[in-house]
N, C-alpha and C positions, 0 to 999 in steps of 0.2 A: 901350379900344383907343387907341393913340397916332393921334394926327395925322400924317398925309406933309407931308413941307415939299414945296413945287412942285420943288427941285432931287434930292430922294430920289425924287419920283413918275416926273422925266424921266430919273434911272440908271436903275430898275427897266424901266424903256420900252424904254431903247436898251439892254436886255443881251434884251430878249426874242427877237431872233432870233436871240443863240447859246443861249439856253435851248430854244430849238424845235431846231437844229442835236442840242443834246446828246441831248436827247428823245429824238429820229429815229435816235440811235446806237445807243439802248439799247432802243427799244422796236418801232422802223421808223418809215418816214414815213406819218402818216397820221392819222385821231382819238386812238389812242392815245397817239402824243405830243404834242398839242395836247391831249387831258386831261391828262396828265402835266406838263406847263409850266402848265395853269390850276389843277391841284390845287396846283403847290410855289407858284404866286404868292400864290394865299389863302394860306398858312402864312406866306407870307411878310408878306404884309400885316397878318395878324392878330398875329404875332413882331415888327412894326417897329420897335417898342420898344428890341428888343435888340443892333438893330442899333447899330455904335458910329462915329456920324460921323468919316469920315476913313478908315475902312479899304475895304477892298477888296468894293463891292456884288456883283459877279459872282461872284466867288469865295462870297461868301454864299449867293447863289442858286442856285450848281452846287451847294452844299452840299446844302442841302433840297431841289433835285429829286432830286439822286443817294439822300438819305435817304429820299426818297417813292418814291421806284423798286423801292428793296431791301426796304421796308417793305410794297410790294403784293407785291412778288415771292417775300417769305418767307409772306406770307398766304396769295398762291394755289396754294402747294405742299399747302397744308393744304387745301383747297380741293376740291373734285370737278364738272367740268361734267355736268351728267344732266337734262338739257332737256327729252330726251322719261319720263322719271322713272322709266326704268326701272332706274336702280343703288338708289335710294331702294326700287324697291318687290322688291326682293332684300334688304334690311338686315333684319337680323331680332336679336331683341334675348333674350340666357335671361330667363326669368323672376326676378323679384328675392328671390320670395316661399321658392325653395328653398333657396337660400342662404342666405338668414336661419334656417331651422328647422335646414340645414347646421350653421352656427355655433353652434348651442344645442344639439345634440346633443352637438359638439364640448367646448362649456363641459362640460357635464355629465358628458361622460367625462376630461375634465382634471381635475374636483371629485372622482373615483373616484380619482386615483392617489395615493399614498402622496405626505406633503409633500416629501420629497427628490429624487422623480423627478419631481416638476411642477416642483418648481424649478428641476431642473437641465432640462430637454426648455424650461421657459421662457425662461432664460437663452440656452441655444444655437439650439434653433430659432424663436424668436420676436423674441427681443430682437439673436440677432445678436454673440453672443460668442463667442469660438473657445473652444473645452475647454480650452487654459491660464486665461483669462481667468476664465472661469465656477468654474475650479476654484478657483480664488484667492480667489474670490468667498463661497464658499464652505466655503471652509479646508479643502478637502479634497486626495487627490492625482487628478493627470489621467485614472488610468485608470481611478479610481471614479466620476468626473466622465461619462466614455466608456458606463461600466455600466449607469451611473441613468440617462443619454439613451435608450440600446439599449434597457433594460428599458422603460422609459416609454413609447417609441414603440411597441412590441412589446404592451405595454398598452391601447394608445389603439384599435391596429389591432382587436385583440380584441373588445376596448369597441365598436368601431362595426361591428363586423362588415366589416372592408376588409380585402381579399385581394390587390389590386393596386392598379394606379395609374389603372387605367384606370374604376375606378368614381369618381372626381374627375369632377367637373364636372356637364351637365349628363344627365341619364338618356334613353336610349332612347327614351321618348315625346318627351319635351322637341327631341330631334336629331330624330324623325322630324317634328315639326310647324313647325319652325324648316328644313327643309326644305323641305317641299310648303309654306310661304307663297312661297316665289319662284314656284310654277307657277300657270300663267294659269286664272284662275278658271271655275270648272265649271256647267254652267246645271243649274240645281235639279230644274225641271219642264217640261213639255213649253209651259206658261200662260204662261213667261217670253216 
């Protein structure tokens, strides 16, 4: 950490009550702009380094408060107040364990299809190529490109037994118990 010279420690001094002014604009008057002016002063202090003698210190300092403002301010959008805990004790999480055996079912019905339609259903719906692209890819023409997707898909659905869209994700028991964890616990025996 650099050293403050006595006449960098008495700018930093005499801009603090327009640091507190700007604070109070953007956050109201009160602790949280007095945290907000002693969070940008530590960064400041600890960046003193960078400061370049002769230029403009307030302007420096509006800098990094205004940067420390937007910086908590994009945080706590991300953010959730639940004090009394009760949004945490509604979160409920699918199991990872089906999704995984998901995915291997999956493999193994792609390891069943003919190598033309894995590669074309790979290319467009995996990898993210349009049917010209893929068909290029492939030296073939578009519409054959179109066929071996259609077929492959039509394939897969077969292979895993899927009839609609709505068996994606997670199953009936999994929703009904991701569920009843939000509701308030039930007393067991009469002994509780």
């Amino acid at each position: 950490m650099a050293t403050m010279s006595v006449e960098i420690r008495d700018e930093v001094v005499a801009c603090i009550p327009s640091l507190r002014a700007f604070a109070a604009s953007l956050v109201g008057v009160g602790d949280r702009a007095d945290d907000l002016v002693q969070e940008a002063l530590v960064k400041a202090w600890a960046n003193i380094g960078s400061f370049k003698q002769g230029t403009n210190m307030k302007a420096w300092l509006f800098t990094i408060l205004r940067n420390t403002f937007y910086s908590a301010y994009r945080k706590g959008k991300r953010e959730v107040q639940d004090v009394d805990g009760q949004y945490s004790n509604a979160l409920a999480v699918h199991p990872a364990q089906m999704g995984h055996l998901d995915f291997e079912d999956f493999r193994m019905a792609l390891d069943e299809l003919p190598e033309d339609q894995r590669e074309a259903v790979v290319l467009v719906c995996a990898s993210g190529f349009s049917y010209e692209e893929a068909a290029e890819i492939c030296d073939c023409a578009i519409g054959t490109m179109k066929s071996r997707v259609n077929r492959a898909r039509n394939r897969l659905s077969e292979i895993l037994g899927v009839t609609s869209a709505d068996e994606f994700g997670p199953d009936h028991t999994v929703n009904a118990a991701l569920t009843s964890s939000s509701l308030p616990a039930v007393k067991l025996s009469a002994m509780d």
